[in-house]
ROTORZA-465138 format. One record per residue (C-alpha): residue number from 1; x, y, z. Coordinates in Angstrom, 1 decimal, always signed. Example, Ala and Ser with C-alpha at 12.3 -4.5 7.8 and 13.67 -1.06 7.14 Angstrom:
ROTORZA-465138
@pos 1&xx +12.3&yy -4.5&zz +7.8
@pos 2&xx +13.7&yy -1.1&zz +7.1
This chain:
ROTORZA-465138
@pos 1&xx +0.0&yy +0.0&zz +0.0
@pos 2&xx +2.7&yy +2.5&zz +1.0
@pos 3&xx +4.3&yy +1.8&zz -2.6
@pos 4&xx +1.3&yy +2.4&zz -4.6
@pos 5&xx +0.8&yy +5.6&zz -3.0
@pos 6&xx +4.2&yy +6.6&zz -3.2
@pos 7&xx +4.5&yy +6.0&zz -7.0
@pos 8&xx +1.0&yy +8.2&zz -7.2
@pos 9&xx +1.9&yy +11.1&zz -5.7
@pos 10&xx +5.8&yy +11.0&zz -6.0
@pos 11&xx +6.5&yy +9.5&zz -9.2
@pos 12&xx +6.7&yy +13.2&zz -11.3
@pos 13&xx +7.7&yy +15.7&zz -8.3
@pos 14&xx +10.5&yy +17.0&zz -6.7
@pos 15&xx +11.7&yy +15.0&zz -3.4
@pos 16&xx +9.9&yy +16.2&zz -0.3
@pos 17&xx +11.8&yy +17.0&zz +2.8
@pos 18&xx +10.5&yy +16.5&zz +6.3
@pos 19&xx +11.7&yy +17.4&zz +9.9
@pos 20&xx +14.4&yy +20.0&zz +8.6
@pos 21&xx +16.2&yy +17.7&zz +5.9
@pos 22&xx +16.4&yy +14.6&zz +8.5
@pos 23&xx +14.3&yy +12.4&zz +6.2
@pos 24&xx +13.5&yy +13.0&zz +2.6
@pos 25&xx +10.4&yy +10.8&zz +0.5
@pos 26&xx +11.5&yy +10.6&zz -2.9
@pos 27&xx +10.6&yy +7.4&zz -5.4
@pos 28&xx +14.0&yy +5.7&zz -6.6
@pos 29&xx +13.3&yy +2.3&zz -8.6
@pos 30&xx +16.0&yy -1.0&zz -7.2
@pos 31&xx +16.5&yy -3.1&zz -9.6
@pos 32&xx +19.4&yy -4.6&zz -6.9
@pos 33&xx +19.0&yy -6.0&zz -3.3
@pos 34&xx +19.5&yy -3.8&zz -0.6
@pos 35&xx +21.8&yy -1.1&zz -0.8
@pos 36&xx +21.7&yy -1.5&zz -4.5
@pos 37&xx +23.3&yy -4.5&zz -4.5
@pos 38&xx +23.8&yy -7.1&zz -7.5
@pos 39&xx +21.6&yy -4.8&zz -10.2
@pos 40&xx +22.4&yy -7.5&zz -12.8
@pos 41&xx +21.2&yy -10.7&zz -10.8
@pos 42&xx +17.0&yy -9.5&zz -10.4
@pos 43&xx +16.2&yy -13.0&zz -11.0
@pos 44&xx +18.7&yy -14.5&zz -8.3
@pos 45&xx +17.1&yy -11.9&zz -6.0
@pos 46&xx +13.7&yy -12.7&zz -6.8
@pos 47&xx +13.9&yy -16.2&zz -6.5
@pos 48&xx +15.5&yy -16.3&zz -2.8
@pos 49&xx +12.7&yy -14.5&zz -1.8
@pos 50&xx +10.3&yy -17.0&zz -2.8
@pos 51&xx +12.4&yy -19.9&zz -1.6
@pos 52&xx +12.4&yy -17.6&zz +2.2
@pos 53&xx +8.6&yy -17.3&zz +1.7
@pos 54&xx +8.0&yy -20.8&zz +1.3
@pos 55&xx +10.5&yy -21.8&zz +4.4
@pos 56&xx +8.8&yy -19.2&zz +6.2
@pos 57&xx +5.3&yy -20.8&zz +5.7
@pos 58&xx +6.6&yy -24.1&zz +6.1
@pos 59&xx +8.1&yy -23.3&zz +10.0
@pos 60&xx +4.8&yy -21.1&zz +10.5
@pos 61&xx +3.1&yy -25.1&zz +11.2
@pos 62&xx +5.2&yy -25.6&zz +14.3
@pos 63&xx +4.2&yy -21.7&zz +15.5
@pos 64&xx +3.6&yy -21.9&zz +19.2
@pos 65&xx +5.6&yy -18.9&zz +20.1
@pos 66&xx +4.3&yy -15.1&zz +20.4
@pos 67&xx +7.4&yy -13.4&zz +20.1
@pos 68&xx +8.7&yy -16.1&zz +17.3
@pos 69&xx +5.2&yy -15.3&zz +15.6
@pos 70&xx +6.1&yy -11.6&zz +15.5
@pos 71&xx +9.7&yy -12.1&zz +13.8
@pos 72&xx +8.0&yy -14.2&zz +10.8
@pos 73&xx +5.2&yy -11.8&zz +10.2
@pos 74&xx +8.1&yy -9.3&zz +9.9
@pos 75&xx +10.4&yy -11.4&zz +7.8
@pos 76&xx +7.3&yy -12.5&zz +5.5
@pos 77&xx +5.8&yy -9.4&zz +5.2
@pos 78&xx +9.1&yy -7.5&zz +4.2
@pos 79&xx +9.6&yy -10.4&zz +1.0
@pos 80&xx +6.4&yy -10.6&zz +0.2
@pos 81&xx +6.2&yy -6.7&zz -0.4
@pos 82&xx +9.4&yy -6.8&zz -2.0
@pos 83&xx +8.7&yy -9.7&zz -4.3
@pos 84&xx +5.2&yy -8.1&zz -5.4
@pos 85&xx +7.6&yy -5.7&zz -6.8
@pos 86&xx +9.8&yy -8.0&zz -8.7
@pos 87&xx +6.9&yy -9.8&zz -10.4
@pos 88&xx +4.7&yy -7.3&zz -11.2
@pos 89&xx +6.2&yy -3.9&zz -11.9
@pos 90&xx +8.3&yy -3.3&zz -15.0
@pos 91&xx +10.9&yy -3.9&zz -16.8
@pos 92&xx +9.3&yy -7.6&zz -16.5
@pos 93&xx +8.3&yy -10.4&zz -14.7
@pos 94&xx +10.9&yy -11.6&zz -12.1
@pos 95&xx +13.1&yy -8.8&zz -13.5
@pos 96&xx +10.8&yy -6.2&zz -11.6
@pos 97&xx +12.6&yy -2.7&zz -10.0
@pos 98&xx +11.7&yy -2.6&zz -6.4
@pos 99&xx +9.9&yy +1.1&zz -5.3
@pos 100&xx +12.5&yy +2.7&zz -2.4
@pos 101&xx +11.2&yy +5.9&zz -0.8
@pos 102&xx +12.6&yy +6.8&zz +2.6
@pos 103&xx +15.8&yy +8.7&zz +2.6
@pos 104&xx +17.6&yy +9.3&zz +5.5
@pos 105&xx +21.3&yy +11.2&zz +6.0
@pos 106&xx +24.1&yy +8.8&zz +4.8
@pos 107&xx +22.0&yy +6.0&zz +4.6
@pos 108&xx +20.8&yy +4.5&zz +1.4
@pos 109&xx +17.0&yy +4.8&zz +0.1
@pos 110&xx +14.8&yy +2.2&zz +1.2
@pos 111&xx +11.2&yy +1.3&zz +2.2
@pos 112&xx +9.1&yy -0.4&zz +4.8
@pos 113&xx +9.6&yy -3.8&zz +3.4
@pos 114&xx +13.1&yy -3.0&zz +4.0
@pos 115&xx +12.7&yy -2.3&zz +7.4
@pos 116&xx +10.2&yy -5.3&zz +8.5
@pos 117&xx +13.4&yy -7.7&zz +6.8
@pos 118&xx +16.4&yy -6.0&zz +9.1
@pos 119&xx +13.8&yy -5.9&zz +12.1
@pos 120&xx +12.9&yy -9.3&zz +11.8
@pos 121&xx +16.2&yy -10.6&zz +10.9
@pos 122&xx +17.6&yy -8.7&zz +14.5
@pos 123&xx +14.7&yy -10.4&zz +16.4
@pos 124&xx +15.6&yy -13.9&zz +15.1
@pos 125&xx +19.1&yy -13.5&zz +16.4
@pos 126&xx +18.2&yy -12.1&zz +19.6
@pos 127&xx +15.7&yy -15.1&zz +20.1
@pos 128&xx +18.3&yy -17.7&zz +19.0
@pos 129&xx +20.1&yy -16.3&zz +21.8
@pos 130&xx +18.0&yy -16.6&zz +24.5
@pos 131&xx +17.4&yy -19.9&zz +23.5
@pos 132&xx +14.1&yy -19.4&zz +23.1
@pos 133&xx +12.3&yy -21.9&zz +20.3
@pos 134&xx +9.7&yy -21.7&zz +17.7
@pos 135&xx +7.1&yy -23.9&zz +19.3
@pos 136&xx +7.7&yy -21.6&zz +22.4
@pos 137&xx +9.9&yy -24.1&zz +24.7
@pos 138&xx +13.3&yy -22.7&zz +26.0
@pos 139&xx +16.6&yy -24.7&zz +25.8
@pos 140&xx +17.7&yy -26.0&zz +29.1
@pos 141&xx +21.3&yy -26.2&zz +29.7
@pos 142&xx +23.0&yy -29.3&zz +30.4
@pos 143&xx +24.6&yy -30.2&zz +33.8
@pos 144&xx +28.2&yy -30.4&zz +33.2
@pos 145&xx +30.0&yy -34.0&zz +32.4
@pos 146&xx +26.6&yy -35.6&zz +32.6
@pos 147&xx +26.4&yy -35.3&zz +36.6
@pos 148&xx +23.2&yy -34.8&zz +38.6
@pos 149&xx +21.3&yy -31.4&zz +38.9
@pos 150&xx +22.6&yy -30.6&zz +42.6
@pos 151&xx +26.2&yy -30.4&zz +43.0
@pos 152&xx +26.9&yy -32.7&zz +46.0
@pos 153&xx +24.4&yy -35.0&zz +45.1
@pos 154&xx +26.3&yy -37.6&zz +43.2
@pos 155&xx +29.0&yy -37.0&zz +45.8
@pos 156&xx +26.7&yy -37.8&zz +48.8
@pos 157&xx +25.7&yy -40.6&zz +46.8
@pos 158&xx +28.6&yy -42.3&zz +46.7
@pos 159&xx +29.4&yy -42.0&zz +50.5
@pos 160&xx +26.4&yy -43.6&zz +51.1
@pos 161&xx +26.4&yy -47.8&zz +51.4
@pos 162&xx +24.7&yy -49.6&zz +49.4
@pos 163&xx +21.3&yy -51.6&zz +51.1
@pos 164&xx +22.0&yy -54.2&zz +53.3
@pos 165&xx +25.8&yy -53.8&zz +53.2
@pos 166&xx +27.8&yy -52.3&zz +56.5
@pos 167&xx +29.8&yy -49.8&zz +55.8
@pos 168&xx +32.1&yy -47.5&zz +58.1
@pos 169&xx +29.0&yy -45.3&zz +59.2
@pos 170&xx +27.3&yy -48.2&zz +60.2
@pos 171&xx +29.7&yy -49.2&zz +63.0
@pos 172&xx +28.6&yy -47.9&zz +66.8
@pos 173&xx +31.8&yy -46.1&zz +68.1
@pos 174&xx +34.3&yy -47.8&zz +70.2
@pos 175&xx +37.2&yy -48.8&zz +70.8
@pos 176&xx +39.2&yy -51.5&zz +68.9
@pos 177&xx +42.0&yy -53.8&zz +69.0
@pos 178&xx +45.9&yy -52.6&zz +68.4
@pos 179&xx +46.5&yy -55.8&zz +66.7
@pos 180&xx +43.2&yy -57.3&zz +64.6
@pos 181&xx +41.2&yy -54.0&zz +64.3
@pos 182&xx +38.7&yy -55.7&zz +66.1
@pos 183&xx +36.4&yy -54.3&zz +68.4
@pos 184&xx +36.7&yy -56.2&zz +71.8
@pos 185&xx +33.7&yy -58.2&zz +73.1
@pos 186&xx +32.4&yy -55.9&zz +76.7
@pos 187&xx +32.5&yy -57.9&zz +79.5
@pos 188&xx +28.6&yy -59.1&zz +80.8
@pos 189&xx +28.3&yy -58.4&zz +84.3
@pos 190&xx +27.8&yy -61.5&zz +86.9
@pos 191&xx +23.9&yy -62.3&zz +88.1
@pos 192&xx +24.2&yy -61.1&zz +91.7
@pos 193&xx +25.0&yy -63.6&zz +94.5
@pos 194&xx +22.9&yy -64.9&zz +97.0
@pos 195&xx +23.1&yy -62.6&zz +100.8
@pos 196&xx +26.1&yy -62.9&zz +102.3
@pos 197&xx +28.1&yy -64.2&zz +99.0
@pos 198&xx +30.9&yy -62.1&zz +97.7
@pos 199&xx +31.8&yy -61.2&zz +94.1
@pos 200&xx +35.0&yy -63.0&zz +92.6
């Protein structure tokens, strides 16, 4: 829409300028990618961006994520209003001149599709990033060498015995023998005599 209405009322004018020369709307025609690049290769150009329109619809199937949702809608809407371009508008079909119209100081002409394709594109990396998927899940990292979630856990694990098995907490303390390591049997003390009896 913003294209048709530039090529309307700017096609045959003088280039208007806004907010003290900051931005300028003028109609330039692109027959390049962005920042005029590769003007001889329209086709190439053309056909990525149905090849990043089909991909696009493809992932759209495993949507689940809000933010994920808004970075496609970006990325599609920016080649699908730069692609109209290329099919429809002359010299040809598939050899179509995109419409630029925003001008800004030392910065090359460009339009909204433009900017929909760099915002989306900054989005995507910044949701990469965060490890945040498509279908909305987050990647978890991975406890390192494989151990358990809690640090001492596996640790503690391992000092424990295993069931039915005595180990060295098991054992009551006391003393034990300077020769075997055995722990000396305690004496039992003697069932008390009769009245008048002594003790050995």
């Amino acid at each position: 829409m913003s294209k048709t209405i530039v090529v309307a009322t700017l096609s045959h004018r003088a280039p208007i300028r806004l907010l003290g020369g900051f931005l300028t709307l003028r109609e330039l025609r692109n027959s390049g990618a962005a920042f005029s690049i590769g003007t001889s290769v329209t086709v190439v150009f053309t056909l990525i961006a149905l090849g990043v329109i089909v991909a696009i619809l493809r992932t759209a199937r495993r949507l689940r994520s809000i933010p994920w949702a808004v970075t496609l809608g970006l990325l599609l809407g920016g080649a699908a209003g730069n692609l109209g371009d290329r099919l429809l508008r002359s010299p040809g079909f598939l050899r179509g001149h995109v419409v630029d119209w925003i001008q800004l100081p030392h910065w090359p002409v460009f339009n909204v599709a433009d900017s929909c394709i760099v915002c989306g594109g900054i989005l995507a990396v910044l949701l990469a990033a965060r490890g945040i998927s498509i279908d909305g899940t987050r990647h978890a990292a991975a406890s390192p060498a494989g151990g358990s979630p809690a640090g001492g856990s596996a640790a503690a694990g391992l000092a424990e015995s295993a069931p039915g098995e005595a180990g060295p907490r098991d054992e009551p303390p006391g003393p034990r023998s300077a020769l075997d390591g055995t722990r000396p049997v305690p004496d039992r003390p003697s069932p008390p005599g009769l009245p008048g009896e002594g003790r050995p």
